[in-house]
CHARMM internal coordinates of N, CA and C (Angstrom, degrees):
IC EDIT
DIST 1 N 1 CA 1.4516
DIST 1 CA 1 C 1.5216
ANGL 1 N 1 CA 1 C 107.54
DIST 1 C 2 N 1.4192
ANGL 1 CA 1 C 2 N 122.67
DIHE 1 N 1 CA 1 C 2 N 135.23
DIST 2 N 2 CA 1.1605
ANGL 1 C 2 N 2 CA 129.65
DIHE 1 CA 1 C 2 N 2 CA -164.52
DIST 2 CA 2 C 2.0616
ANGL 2 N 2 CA 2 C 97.19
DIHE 1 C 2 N 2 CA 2 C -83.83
DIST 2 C 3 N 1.2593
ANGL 2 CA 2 C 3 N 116.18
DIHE 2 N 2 CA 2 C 3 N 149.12
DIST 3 N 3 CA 1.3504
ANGL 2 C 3 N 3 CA 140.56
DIHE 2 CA 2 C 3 N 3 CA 167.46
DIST 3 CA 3 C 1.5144
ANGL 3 N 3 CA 3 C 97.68
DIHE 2 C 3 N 3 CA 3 C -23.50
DIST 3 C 4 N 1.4149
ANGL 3 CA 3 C 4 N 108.30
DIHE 3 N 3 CA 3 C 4 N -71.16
DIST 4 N 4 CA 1.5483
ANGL 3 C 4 N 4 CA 96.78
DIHE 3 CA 3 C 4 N 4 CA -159.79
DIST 4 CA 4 C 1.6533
ANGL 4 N 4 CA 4 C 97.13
DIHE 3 C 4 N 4 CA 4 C -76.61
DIST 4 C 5 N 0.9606
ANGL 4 CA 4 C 5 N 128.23
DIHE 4 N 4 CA 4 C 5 N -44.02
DIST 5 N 5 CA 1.8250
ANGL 4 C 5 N 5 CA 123.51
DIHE 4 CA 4 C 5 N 5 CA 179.47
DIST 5 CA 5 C 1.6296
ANGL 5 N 5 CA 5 C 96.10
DIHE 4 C 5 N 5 CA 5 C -50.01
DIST 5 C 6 N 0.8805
ANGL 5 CA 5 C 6 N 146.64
DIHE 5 N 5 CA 5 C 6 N -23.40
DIST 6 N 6 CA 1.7433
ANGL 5 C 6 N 6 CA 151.36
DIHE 5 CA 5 C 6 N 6 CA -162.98
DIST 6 CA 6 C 1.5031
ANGL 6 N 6 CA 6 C 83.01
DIHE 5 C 6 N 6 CA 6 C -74.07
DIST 6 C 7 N 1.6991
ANGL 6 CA 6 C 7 N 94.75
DIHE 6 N 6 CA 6 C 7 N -73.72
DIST 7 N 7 CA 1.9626
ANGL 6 C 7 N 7 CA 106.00
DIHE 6 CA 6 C 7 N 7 CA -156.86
DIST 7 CA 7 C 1.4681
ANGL 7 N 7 CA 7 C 93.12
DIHE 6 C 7 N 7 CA 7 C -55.73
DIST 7 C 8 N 1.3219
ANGL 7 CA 7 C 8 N 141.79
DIHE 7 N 7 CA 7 C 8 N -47.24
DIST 8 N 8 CA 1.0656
ANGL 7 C 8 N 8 CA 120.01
DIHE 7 CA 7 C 8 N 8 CA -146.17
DIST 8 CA 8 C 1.6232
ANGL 8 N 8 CA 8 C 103.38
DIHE 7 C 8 N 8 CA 8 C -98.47
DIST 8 C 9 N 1.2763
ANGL 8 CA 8 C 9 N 140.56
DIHE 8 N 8 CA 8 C 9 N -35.70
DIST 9 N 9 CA 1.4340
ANGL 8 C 9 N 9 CA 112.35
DIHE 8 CA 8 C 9 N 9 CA 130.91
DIST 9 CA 9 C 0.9329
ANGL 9 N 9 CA 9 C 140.45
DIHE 8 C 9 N 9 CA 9 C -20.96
DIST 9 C 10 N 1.5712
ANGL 9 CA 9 C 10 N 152.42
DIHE 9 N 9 CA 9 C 10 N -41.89
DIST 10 N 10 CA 1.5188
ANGL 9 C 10 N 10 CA 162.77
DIHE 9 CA 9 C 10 N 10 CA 99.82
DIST 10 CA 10 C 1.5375
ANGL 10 N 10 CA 10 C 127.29
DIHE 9 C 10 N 10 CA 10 C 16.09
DIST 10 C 11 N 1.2337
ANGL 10 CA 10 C 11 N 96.29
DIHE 10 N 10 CA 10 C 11 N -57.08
DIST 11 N 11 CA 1.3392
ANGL 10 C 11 N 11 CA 119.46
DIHE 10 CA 10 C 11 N 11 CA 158.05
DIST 11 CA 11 C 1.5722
ANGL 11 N 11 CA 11 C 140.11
DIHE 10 C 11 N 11 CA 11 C -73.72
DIST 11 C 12 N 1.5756
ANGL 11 CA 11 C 12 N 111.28
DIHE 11 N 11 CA 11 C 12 N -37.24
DIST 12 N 12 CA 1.5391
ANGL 11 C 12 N 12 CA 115.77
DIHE 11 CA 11 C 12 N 12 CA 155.39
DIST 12 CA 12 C 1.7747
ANGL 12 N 12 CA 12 C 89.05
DIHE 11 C 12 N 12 CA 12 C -76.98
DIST 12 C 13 N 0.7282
ANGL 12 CA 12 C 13 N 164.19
DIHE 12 N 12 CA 12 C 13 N 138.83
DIST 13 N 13 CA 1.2208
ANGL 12 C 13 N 13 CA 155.28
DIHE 12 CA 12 C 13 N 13 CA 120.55
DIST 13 CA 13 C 2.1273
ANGL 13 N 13 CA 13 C 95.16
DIHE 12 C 13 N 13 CA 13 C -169.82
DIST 13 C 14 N 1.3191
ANGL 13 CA 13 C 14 N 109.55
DIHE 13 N 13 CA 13 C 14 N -65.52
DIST 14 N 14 CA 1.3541
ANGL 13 C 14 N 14 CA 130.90
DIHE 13 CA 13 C 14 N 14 CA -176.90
DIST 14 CA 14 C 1.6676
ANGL 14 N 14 CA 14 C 123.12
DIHE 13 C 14 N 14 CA 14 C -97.20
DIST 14 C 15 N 1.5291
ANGL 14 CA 14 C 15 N 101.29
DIHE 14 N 14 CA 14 C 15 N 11.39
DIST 15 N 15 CA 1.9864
ANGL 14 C 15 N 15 CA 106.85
DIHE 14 CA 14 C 15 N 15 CA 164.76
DIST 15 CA 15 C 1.3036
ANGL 15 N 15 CA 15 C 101.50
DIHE 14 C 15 N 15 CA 15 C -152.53
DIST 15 C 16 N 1.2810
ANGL 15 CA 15 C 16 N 123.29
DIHE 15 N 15 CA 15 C 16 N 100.14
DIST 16 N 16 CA 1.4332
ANGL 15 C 16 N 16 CA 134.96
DIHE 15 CA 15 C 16 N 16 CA 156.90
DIST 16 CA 16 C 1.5055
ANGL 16 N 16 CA 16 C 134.66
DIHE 15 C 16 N 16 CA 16 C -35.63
DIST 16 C 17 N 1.5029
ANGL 16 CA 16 C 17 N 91.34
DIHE 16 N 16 CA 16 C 17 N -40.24
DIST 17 N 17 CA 1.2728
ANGL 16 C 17 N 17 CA 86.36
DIHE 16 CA 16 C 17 N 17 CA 177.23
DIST 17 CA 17 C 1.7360
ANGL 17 N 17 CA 17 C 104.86
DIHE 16 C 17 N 17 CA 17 C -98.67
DIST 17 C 18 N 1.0012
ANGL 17 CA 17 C 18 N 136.87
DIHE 17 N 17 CA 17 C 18 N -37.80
DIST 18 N 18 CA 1.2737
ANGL 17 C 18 N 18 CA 112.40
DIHE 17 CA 17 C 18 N 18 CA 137.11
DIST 18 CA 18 C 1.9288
ANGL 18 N 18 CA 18 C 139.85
DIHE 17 C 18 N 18 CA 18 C 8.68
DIST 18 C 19 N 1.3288
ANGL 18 CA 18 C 19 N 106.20
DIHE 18 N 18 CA 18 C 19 N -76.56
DIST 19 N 19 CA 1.3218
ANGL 18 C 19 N 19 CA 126.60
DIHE 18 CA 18 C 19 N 19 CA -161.71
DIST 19 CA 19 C 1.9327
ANGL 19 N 19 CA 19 C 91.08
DIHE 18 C 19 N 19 CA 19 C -81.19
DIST 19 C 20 N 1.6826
ANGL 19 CA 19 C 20 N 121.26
DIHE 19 N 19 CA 19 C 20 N -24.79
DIST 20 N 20 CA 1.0549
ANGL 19 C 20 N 20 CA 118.96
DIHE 19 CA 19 C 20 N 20 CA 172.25
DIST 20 CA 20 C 1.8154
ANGL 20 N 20 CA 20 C 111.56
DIHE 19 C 20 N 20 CA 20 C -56.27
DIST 20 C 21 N 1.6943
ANGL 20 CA 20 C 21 N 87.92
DIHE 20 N 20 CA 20 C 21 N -52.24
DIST 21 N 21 CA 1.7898
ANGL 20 C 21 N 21 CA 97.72
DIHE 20 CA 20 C 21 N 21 CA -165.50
DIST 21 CA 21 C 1.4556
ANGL 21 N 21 CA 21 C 100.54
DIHE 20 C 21 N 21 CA 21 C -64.46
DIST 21 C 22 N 1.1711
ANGL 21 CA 21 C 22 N 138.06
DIHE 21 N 21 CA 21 C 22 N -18.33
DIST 22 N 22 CA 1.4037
ANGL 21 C 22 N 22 CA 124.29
DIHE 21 CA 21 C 22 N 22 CA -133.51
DIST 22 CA 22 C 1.8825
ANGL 22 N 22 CA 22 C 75.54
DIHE 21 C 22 N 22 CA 22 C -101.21
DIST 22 C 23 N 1.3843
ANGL 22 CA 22 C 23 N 109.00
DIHE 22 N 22 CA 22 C 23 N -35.11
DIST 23 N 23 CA 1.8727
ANGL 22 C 23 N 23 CA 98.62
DIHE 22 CA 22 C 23 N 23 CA -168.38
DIST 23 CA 23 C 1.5507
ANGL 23 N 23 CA 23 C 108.44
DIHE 22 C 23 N 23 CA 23 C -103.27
DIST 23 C 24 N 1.3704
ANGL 23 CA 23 C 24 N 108.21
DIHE 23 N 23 CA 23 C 24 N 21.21
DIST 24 N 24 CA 1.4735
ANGL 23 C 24 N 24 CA 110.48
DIHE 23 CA 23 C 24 N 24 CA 155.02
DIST 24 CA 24 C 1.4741
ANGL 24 N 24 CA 24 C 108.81
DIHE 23 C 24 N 24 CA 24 C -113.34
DIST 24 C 25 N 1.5110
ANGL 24 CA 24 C 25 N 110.11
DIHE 24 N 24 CA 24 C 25 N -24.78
DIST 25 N 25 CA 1.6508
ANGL 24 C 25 N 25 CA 112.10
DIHE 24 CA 24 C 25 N 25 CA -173.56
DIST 25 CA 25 C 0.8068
ANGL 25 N 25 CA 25 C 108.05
DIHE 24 C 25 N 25 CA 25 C -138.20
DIST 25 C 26 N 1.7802
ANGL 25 CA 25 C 26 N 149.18
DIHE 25 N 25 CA 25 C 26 N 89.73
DIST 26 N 26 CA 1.2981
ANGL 25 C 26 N 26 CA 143.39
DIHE 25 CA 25 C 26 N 26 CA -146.47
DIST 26 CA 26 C 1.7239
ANGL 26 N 26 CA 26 C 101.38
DIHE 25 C 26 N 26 CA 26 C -82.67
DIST 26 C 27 N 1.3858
ANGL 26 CA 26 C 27 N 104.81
DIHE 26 N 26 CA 26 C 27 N -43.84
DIST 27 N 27 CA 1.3336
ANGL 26 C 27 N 27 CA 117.41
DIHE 26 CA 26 C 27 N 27 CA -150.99
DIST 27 CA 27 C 1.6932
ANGL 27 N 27 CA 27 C 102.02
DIHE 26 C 27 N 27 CA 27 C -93.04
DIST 27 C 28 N 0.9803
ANGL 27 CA 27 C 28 N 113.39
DIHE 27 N 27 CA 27 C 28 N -50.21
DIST 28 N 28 CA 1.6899
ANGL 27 C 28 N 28 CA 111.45
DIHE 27 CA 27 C 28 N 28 CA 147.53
DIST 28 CA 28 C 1.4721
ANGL 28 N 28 CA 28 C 136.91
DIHE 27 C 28 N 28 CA 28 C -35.90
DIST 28 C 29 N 1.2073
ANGL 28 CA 28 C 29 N 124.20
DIHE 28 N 28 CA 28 C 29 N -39.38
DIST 29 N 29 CA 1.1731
ANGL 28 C 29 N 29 CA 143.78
DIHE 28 CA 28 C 29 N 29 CA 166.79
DIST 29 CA 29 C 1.4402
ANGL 29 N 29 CA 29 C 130.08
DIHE 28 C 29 N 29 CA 29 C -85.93
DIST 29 C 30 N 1.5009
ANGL 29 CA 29 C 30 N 121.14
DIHE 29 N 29 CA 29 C 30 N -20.05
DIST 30 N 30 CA 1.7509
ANGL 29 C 30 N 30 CA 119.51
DIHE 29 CA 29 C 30 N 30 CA 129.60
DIST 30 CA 30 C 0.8414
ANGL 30 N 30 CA 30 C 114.55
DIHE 29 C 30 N 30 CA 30 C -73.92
DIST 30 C 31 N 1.5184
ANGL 30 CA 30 C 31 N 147.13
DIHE 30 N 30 CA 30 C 31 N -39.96
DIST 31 N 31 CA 1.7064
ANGL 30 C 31 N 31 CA 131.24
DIHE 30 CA 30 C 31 N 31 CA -159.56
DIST 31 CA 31 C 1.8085
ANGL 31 N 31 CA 31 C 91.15
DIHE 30 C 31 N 31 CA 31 C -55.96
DIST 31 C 32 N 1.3180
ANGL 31 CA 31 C 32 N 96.37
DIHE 31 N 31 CA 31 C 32 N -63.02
DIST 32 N 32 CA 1.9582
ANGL 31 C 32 N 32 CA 110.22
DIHE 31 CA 31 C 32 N 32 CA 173.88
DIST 32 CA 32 C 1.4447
ANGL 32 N 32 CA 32 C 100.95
DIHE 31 C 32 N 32 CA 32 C 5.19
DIST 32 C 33 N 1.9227
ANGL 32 CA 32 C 33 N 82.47
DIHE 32 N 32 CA 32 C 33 N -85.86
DIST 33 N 33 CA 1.4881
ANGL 32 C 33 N 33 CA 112.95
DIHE 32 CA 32 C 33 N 33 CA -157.82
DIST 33 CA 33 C 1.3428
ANGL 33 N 33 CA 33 C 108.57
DIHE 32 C 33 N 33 CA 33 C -59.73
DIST 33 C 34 N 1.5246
ANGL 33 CA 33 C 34 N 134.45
DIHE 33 N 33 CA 33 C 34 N -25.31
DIST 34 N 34 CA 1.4149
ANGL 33 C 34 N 34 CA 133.27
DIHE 33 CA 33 C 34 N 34 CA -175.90
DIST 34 CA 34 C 1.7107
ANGL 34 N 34 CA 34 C 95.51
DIHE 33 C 34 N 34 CA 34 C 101.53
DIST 34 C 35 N 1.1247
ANGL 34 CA 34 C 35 N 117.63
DIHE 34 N 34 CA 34 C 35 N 9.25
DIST 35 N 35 CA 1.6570
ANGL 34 C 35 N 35 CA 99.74
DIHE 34 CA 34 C 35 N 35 CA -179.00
DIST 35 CA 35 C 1.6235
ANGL 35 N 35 CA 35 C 102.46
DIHE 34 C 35 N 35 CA 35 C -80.16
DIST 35 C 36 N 0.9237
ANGL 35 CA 35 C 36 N 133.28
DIHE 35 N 35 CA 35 C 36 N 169.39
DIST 36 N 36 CA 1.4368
ANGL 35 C 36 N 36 CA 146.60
DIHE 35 CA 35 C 36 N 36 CA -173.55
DIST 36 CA 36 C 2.1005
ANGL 36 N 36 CA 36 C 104.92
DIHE 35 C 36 N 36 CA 36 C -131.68
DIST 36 C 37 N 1.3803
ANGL 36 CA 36 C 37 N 92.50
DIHE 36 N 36 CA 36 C 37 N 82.61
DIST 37 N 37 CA 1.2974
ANGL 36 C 37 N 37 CA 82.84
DIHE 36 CA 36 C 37 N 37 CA 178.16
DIST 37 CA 37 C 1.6891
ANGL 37 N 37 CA 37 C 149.23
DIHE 36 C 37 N 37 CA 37 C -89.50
DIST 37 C 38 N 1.3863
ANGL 37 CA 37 C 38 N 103.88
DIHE 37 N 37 CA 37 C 38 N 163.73
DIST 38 N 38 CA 1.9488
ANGL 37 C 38 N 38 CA 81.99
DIHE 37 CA 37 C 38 N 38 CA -155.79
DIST 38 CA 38 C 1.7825
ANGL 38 N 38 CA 38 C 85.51
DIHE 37 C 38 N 38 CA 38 C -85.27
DIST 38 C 39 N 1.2973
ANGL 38 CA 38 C 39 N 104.36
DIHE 38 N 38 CA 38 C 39 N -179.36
DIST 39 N 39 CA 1.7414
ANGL 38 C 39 N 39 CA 117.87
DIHE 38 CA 38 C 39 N 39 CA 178.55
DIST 39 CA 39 C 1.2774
ANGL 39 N 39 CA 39 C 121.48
DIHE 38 C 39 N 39 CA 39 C -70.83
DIST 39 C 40 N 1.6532
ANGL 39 CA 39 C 40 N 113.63
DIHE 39 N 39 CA 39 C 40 N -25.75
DIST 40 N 40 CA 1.4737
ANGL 39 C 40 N 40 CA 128.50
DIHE 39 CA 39 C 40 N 40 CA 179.07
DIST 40 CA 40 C 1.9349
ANGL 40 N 40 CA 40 C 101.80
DIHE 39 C 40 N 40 CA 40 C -80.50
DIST 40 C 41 N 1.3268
ANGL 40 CA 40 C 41 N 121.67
DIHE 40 N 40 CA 40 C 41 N -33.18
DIST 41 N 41 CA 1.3510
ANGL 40 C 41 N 41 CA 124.79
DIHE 40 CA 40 C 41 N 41 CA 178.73
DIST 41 CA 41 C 1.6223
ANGL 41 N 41 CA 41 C 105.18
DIHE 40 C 41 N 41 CA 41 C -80.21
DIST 41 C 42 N 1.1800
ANGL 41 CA 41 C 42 N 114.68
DIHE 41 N 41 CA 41 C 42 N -14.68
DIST 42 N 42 CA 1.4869
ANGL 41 C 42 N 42 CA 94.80
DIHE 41 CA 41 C 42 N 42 CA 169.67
DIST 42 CA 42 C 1.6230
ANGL 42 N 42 CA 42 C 114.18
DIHE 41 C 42 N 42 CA 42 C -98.28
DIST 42 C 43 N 1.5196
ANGL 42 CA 42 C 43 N 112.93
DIHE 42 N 42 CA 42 C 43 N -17.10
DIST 43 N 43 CA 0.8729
ANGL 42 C 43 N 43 CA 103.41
DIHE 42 CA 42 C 43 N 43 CA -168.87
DIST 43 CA 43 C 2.0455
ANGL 43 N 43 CA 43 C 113.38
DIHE 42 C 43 N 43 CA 43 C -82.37
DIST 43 C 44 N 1.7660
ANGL 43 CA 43 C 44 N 83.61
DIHE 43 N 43 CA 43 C 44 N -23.50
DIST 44 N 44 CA 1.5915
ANGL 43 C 44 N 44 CA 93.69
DIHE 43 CA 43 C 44 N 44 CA -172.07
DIST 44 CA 44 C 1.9389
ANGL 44 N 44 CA 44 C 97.96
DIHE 43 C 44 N 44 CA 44 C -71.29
DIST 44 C 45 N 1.3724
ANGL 44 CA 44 C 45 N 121.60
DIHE 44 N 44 CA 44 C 45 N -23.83
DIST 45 N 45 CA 1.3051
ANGL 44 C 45 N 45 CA 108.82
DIHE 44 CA 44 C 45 N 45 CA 174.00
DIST 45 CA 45 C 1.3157
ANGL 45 N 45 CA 45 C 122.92
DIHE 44 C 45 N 45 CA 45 C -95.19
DIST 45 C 46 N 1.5033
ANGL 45 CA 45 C 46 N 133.91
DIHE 45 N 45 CA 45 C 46 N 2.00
DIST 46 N 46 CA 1.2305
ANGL 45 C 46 N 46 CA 124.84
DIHE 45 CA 45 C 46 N 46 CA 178.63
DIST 46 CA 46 C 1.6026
ANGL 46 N 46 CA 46 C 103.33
DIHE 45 C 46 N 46 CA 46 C -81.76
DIST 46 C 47 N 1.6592
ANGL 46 CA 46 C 47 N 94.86
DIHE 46 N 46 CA 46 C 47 N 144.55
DIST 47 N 47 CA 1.7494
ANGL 46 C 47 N 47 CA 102.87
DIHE 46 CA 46 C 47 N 47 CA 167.51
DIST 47 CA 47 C 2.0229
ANGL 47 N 47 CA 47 C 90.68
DIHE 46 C 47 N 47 CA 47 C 85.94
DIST 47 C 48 N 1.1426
ANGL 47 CA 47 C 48 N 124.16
DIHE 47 N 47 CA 47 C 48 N 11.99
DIST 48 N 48 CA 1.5034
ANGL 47 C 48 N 48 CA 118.46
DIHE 47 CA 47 C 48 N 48 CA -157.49
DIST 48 CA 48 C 1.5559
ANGL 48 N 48 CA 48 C 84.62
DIHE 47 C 48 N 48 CA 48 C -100.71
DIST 48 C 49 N 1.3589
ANGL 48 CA 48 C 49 N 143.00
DIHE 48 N 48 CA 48 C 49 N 139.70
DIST 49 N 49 CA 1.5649
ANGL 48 C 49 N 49 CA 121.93
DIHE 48 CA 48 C 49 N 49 CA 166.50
DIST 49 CA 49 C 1.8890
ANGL 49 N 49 CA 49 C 108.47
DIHE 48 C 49 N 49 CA 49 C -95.12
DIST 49 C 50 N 1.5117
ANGL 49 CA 49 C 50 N 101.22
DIHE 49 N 49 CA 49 C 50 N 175.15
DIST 50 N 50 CA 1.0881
ANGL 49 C 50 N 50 CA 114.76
DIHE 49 CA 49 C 50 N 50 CA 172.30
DIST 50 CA 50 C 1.4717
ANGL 50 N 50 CA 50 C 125.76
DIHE 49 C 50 N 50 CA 50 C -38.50
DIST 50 C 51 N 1.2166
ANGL 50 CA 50 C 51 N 108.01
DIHE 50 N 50 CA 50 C 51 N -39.80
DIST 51 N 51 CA 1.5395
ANGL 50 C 51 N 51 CA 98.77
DIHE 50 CA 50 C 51 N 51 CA -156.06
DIST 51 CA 51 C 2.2872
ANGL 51 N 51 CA 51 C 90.20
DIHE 50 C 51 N 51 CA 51 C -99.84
DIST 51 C 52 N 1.2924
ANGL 51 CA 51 C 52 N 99.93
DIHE 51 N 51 CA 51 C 52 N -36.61
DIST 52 N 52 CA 1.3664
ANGL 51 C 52 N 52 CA 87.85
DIHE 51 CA 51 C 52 N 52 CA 177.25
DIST 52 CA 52 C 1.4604
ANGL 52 N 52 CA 52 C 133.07
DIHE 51 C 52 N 52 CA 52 C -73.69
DIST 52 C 53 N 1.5429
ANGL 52 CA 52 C 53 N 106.38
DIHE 52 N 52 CA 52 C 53 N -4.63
DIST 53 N 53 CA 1.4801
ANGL 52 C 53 N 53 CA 120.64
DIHE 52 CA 52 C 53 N 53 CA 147.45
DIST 53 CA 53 C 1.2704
ANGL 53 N 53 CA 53 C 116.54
DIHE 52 C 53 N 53 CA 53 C -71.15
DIST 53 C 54 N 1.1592
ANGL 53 CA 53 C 54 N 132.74
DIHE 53 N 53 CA 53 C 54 N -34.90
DIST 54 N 54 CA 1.5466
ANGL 53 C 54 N 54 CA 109.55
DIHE 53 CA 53 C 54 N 54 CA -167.74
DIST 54 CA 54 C 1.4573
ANGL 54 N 54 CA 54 C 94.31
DIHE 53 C 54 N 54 CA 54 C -80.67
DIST 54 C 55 N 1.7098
ANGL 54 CA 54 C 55 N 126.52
DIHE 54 N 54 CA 54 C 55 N -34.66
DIST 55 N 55 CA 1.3638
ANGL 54 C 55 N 55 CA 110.79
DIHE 54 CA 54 C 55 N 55 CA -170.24
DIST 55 CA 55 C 1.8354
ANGL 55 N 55 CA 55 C 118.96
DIHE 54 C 55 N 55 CA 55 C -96.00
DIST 55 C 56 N 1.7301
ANGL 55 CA 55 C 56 N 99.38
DIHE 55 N 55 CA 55 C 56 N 31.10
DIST 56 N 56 CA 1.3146
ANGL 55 C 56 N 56 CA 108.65
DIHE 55 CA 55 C 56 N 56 CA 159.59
DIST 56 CA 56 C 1.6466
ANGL 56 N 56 CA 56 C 105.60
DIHE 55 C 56 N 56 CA 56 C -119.77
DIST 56 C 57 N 1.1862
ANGL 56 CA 56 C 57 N 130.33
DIHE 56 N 56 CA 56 C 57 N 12.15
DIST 57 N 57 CA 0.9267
ANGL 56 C 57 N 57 CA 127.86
DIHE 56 CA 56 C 57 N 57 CA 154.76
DIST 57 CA 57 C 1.4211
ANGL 57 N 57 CA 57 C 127.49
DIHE 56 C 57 N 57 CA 57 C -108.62
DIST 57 C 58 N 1.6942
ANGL 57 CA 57 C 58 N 117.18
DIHE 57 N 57 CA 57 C 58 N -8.62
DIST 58 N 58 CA 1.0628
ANGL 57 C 58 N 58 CA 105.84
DIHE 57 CA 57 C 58 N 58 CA 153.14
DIST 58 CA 58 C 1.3759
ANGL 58 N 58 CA 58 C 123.84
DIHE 57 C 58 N 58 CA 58 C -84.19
DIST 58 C 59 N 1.9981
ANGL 58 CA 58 C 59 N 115.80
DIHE 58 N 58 CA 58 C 59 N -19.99
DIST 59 N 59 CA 1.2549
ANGL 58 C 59 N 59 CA 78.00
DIHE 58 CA 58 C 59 N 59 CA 169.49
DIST 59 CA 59 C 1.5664
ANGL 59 N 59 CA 59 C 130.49
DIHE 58 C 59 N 59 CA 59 C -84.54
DIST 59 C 60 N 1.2289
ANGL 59 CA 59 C 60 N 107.93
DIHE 59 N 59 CA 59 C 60 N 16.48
DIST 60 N 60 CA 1.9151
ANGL 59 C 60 N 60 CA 103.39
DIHE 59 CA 59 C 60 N 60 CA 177.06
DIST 60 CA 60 C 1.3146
ANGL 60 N 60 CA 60 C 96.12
DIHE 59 C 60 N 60 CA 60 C -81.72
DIST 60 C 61 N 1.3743
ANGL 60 CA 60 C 61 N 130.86
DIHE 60 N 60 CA 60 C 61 N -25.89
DIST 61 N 61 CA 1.4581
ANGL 60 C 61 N 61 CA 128.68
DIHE 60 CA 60 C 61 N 61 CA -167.14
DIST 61 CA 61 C 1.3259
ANGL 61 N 61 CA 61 C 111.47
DIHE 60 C 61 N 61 CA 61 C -64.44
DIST 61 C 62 N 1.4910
ANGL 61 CA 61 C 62 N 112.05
DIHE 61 N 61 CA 61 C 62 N -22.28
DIST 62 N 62 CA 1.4749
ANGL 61 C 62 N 62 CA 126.63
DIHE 61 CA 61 C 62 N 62 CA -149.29
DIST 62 CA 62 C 1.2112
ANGL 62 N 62 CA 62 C 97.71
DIHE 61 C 62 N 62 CA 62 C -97.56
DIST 62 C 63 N 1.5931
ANGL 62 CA 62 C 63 N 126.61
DIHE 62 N 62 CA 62 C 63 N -35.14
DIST 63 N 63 CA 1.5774
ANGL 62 C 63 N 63 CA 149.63
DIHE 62 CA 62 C 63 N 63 CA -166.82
DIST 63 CA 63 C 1.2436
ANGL 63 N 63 CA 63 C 118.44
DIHE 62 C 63 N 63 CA 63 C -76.86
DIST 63 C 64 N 1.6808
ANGL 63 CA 63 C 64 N 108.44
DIHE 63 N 63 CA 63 C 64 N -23.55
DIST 64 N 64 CA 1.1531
ANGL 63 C 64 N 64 CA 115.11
DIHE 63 CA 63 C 64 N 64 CA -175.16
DIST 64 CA 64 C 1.7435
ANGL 64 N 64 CA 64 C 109.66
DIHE 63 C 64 N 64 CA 64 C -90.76
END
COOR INIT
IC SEED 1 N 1 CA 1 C
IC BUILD
């Protein structure tokens, strides 16, 4: 898993309100965080909801 996919797994995982903004505001919610996102990561998270982000980031958490 690449650095920024790490932090930002890490991050939905351990800030709630975070992992809220990021699946109402994808692109708002990295600038925030400092992530720099690619076009395929915004596109794979828009329309994604809250709760099925956190449990696609735990399971990468789990994978690693």
């Amino acid at each position: 898993m690449g650095a920024n996919l790490q932090e930002l797994v890490s991050k939905i995982l351990t800030d709630e309100e975070f992992a809220k903004k990021l699946a109402d505001d994808p692109r708002s919610a990295l600038d925030e965080a400092g992530i720099e996102p690619t076009v395929d990561l915004l596109e794979a998270l828009e329309g994604v909801d809250h709760e099925s982000l956190k449990k696609l980031a735990q399971t990468f958490s789990e994978q690693q």
